[in-house]
C-alpha atoms as one frame of an Amber mdcrd trajectory, in Angstrom:
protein
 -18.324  31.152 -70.339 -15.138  29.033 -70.476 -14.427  28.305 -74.277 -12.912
  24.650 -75.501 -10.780  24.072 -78.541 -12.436  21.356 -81.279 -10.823  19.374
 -83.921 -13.193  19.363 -87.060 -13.266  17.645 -90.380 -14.785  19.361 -92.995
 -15.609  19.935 -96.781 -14.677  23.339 -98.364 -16.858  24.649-101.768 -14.439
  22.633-104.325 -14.948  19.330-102.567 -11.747  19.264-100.977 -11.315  17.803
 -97.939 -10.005  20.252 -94.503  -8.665  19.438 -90.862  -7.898  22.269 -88.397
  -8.779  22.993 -85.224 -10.880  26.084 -83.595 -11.682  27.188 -80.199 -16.012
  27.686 -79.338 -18.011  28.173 -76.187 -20.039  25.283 -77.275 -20.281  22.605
 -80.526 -23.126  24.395 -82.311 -20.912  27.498 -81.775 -17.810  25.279 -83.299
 -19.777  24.198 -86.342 -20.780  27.724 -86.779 -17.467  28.776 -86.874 -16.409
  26.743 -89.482 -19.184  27.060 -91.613 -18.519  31.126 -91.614 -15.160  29.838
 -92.961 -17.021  29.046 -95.847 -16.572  25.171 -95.159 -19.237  22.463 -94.522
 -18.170  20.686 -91.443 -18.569  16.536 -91.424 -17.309  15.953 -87.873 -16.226
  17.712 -84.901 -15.213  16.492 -81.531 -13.797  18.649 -78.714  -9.806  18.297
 -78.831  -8.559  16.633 -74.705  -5.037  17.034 -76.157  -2.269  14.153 -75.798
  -1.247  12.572 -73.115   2.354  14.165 -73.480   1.045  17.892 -73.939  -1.864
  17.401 -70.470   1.760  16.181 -68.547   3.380  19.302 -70.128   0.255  21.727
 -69.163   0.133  20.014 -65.928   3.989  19.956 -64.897   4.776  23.598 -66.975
   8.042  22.334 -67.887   8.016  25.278 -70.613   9.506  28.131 -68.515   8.563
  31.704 -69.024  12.197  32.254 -70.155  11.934  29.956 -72.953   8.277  31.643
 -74.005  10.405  34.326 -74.329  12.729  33.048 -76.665  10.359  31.709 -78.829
   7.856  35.062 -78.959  11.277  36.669 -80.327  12.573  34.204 -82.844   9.033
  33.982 -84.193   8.796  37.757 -84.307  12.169  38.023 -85.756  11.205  35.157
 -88.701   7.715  36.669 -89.536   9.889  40.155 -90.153  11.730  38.592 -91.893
   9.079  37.162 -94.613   9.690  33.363 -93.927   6.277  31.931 -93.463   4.884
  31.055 -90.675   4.576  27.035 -90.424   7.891  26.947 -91.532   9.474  29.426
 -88.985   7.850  27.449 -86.426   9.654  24.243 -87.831  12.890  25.932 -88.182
  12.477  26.571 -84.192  11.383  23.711 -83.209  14.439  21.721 -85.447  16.902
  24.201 -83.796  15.484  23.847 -80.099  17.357  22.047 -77.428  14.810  22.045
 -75.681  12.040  18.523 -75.932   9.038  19.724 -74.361   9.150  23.150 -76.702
  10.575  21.815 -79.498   7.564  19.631 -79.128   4.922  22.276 -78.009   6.454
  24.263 -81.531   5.881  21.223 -83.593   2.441  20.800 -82.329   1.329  24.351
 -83.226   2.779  24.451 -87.242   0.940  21.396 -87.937  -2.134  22.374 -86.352
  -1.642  25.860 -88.632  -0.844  23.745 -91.733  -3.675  21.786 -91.011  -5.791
  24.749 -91.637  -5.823  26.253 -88.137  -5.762  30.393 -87.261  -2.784  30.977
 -84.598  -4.800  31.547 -82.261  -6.596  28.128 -82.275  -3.201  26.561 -82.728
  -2.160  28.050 -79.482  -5.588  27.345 -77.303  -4.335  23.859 -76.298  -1.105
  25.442 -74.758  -3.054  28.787 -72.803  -1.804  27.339 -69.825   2.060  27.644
 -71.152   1.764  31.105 -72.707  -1.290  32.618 -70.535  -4.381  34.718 -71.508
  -2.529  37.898 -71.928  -0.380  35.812 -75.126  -3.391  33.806 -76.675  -5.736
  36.876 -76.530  -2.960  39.004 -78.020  -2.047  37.143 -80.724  -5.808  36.661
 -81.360  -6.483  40.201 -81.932  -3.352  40.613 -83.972  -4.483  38.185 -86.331
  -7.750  39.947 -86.691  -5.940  43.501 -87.106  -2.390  42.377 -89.077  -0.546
  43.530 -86.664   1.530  40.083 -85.691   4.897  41.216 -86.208   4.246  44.393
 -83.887   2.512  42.171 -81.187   5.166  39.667 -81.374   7.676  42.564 -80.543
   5.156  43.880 -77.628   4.754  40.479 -76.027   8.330  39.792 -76.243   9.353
  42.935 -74.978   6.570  42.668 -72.328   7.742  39.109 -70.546  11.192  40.152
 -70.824  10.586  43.168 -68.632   8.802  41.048 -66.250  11.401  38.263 -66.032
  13.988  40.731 -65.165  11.461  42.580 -62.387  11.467  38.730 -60.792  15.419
  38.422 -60.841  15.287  41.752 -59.509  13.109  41.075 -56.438  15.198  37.595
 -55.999  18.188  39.573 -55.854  17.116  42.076 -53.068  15.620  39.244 -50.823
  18.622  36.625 -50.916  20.522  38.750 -48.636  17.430  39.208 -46.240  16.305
  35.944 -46.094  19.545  34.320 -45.578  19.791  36.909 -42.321  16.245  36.193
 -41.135  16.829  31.812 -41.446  20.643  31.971 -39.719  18.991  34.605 -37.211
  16.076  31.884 -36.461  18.681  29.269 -36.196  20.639  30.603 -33.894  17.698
  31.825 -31.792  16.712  28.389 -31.550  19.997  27.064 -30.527  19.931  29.671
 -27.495  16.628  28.688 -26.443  17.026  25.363 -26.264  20.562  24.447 -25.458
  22.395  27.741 -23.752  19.517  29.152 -21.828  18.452  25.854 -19.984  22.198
  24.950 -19.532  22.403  28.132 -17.724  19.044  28.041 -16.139  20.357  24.534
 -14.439  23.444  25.886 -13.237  21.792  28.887 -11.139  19.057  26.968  -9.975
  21.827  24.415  -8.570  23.414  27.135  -6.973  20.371  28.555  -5.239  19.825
  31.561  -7.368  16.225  32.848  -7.981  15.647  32.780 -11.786  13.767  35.805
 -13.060  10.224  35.652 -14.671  11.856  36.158 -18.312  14.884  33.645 -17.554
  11.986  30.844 -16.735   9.877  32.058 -19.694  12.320  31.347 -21.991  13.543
  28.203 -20.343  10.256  27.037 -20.938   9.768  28.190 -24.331  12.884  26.089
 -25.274  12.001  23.077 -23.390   8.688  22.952 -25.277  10.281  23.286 -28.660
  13.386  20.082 -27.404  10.191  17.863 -26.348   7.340  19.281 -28.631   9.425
  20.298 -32.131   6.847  18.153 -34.245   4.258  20.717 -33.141   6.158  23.845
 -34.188   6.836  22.454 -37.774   2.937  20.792 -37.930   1.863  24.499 -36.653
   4.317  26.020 -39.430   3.090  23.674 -42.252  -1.021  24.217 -40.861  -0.235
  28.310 -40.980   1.333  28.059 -44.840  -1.433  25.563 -45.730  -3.919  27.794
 -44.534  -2.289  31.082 -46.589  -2.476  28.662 -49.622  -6.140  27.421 -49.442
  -7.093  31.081 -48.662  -4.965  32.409 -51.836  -6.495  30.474 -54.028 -10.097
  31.572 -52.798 -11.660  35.385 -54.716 -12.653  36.477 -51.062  -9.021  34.864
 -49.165  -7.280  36.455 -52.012  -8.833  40.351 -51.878  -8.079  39.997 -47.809
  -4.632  39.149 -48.026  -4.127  41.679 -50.822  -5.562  44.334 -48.358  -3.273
  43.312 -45.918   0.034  43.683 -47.932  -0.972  46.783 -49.142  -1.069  48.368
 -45.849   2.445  47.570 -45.236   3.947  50.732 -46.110   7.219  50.106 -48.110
   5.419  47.021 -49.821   2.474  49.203 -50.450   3.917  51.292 -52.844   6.170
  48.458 -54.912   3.061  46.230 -55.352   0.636  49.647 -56.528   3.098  50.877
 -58.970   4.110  47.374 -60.062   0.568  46.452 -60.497  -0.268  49.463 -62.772
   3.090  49.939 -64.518   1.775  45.946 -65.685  -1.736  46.824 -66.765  -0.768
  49.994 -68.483   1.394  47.677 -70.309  -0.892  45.045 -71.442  -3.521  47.473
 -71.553  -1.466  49.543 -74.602  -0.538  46.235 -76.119  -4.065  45.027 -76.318
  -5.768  48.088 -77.712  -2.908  48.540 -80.285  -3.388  44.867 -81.326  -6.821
  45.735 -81.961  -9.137  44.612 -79.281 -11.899  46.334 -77.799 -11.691  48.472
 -74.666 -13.845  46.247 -72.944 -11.619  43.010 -73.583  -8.554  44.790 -72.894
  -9.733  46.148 -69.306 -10.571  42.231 -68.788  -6.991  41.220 -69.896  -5.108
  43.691 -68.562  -6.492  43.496 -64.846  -6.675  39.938 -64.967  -2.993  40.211
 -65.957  -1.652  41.836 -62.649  -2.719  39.514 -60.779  -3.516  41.733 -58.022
  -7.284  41.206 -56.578  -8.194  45.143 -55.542  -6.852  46.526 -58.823  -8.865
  43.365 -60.900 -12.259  44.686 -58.739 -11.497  48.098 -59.846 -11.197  46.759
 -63.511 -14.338  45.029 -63.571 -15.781  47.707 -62.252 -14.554  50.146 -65.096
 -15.792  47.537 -67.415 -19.406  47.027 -66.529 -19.558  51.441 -66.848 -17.761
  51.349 -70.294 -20.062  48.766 -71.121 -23.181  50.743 -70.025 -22.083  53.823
 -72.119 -19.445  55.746 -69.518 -16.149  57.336 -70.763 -13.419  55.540 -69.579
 -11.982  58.638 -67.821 -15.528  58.875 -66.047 -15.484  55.372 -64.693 -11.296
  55.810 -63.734 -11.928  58.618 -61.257 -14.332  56.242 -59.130 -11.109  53.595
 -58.909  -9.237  53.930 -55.410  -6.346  52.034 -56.781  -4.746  53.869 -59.323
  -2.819  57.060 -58.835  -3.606  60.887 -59.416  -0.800  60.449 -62.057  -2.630
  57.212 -63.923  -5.809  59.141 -64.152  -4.558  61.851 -65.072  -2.396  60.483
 -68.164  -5.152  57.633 -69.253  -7.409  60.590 -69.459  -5.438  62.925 -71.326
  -4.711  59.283 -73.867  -8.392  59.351 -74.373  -9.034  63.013 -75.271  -6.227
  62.971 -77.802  -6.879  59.184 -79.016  -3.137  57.976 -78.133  -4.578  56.014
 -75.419  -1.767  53.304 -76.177   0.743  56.248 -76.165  -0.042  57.619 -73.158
  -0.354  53.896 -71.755   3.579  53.336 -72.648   4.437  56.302 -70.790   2.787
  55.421 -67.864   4.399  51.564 -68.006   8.016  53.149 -68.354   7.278  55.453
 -65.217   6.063  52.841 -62.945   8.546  50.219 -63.708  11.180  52.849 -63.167
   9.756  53.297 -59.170   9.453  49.609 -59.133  13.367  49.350 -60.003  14.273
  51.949 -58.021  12.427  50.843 -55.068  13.669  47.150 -55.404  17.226  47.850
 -55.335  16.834  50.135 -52.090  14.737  47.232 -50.697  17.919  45.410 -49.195
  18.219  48.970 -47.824  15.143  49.617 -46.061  15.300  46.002 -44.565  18.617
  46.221 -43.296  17.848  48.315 -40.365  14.787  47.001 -39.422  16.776  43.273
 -39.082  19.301  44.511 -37.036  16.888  46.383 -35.176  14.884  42.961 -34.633
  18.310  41.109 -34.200  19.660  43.166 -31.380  15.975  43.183 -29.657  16.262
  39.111 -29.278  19.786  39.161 -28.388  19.231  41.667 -25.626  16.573  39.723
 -24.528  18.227  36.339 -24.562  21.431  38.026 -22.863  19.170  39.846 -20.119
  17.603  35.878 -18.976  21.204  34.832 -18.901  22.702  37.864 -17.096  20.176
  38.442 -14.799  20.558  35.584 -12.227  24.486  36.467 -12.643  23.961  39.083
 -11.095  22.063  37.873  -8.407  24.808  35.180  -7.599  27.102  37.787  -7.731
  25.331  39.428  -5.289  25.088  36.368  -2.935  28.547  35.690  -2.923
């Protein structure tokens, strides 16, 4: 069940009078809440947010980057022993930035209003995530903020620099594959009919593959607006299915048959959940939660079935290393290592060791990507060009031969 955050006003035992905010399933579960606080609550009303912060959630004009930032400076403040409403002001006076200078603002007076962190962060989940919110959460619970300040930041930087990483190895790939579409297109429809006239003028019997691909560019010079409406339909189509549970799974069987890909989106998958899986269980949630956050944090659909999985047998009284071995996704090595963490009770040990092994083949494999690829385009760049030069050459020959 989906949980809502609720402003409440509210009287504690001296007769003073409270504001805050606090996340609940339901109302009844809000006033209870606050009431365990040892506070009688007068009214409560679920919290829509403003205007300015739905625009915010909506347009996520808060970058990951700048998440980041903030995670650190707060970490680096609450080490420091500065409080924490007024670390958050001192970022949010010191921020360039409107939207989270704003977002920061937002959050100390919700704490000063009498607020957890938590709570305070609830109206932005869709800014920092669930992996942040739930985090922080259990830190609260446990006293461990300063360490899980350092974890999460430590955590999204790794991943930021994983994206630049893959940007980097596919710029020079894609920029091959769009000026090697290009300039297929400009043989098919301007050379190869120019040349397919000329021999036809001249008497010479085109070949079945010369015509073919006469054709195929006088469809795309009279028909274009169906190629790009059959492009857009085909990426539509990947979208709608994407954002769909079953769409999702089949697509992420699909990539992981690829084989190169395979293996980058297995290890980067588990060198992530190892990650937030440590994090969690060191911040002090439950193994149960953490299996939830930390599949639902990869993001990848087989590896998130194999997590609930592994939660419904925890939850029925299996050992974690029990319910493991019946997961397909995760390697000899993962099983191996989480089960040794269990037996020895550094399960959030172990779980760092396996994060800095995985995101070592991910970085390794990354910057041979360009590598791999490099062959295979050429490969697939001299297969069209022989092609395109065999129409043209063809009848050629055949004039040649008639003359």
């Amino acid at each position: 069940m989906t949980t809502a955050t609720f402003e409440y006003e509210a009287v504690d035992r001296a007769g003073v009078q409270r504001r805050g905010m606090t996340t609940a399933q339901s109302e009844q579960d809000a006033y209870r809440k606050v009431a365990a606080q040892g506070l009688t609550p007068v009214k409560m009303r679920a919290r829509k947010g403003t205007k300015e912060e739905r625009r915010r959630g909506r347009t996520g004009r808060v970058s990951q980057r700048d998440v980041t930032q903030f995670t650190h400076q707060l970490g680096v403040l609450l080490q420091a022993g500065i409080p924490l409403s007024e670390g958050l002001r001192g970022i949010a006076e010191q921020e360039t930035h409107p939207a989270l200078s704003a977002m920061v603002l937002d959050i100390a007076r919700n704490i000063e209003a009498g607020s957890s962190v938590s709570d305070a962060l609830e109206a932005y989940r869709r800014v920092f995530g669930d992996v942040f919110v739930e985090t922080i959460r259990a830190a609260e619970r446990s006293g461990t903020m300063v360490k899980s300040l350092a974890y999460l930041s430590e955590h999204m930087e790794s991943t930021i620099e994983a994206r630049q990483q893959v940007r980097q190895a596919l710029t020079y790939p894609v920029v091959v594959i769009i000026a090697m579409t290009a300039a297929i297109i400009f043989l098919l429809t301007f050379v190869v009919p120019r040349f397919a006239t000329m021999f036809a003028e001249r008497g010479v019997e085109l070949p079945f593959l010369t015509r073919a691909l006469q054709l195929i560019g006088e469809s795309i010079r009279a028909f274009w607006w169906i190629y790009l409406a059959g492009v857009a339909a085909l990426f539509f189509s990947l979208v709608t299915t994407w954002r769909r549970p079953a769409g999702r799974l089949l697509i992420d069987r699909f990539l992981h048959k690829i084989p190169y890909l395979r293996g980058i989106l297995t290890n980067a998958a588990i060198g992530r959940f190892a990650t937030v899986f440590g994090m969690s269980l060191d911040a002090g949630l439950g193994l149960i939660e953490s299996l939830h956050i930390s599949g639902a944090a990869t993001g990848r659909p087989m590896l998130i079935k194999d997590s609930k999985r592994m939660q419904e047998q925890v939850r029925l009284g299996g050992r974690l290393s029990e319910s493991l071995q019946r997961c397909s996704y995760f390697p000899g090595f993962a099983k191996r290592m989480i089960t040794a963490g269990e037996e020895s009770a550094e399960l959030g040990k172990m779980c760092k060791i396996i994060s800095r092994h995985y995101d070592r083949e991910v970085s390794h494999a990354i910057k041979n990507l360009a590598t791999v690829l490099e062959p295979v385009l050429i490969a697939a760049l001299t297969g069209v060009v022989l092609i395109i030069a065999l129409a043209v050459f063809m009848p050629m020959w055949s004039m040649i031969e008639l003359v």
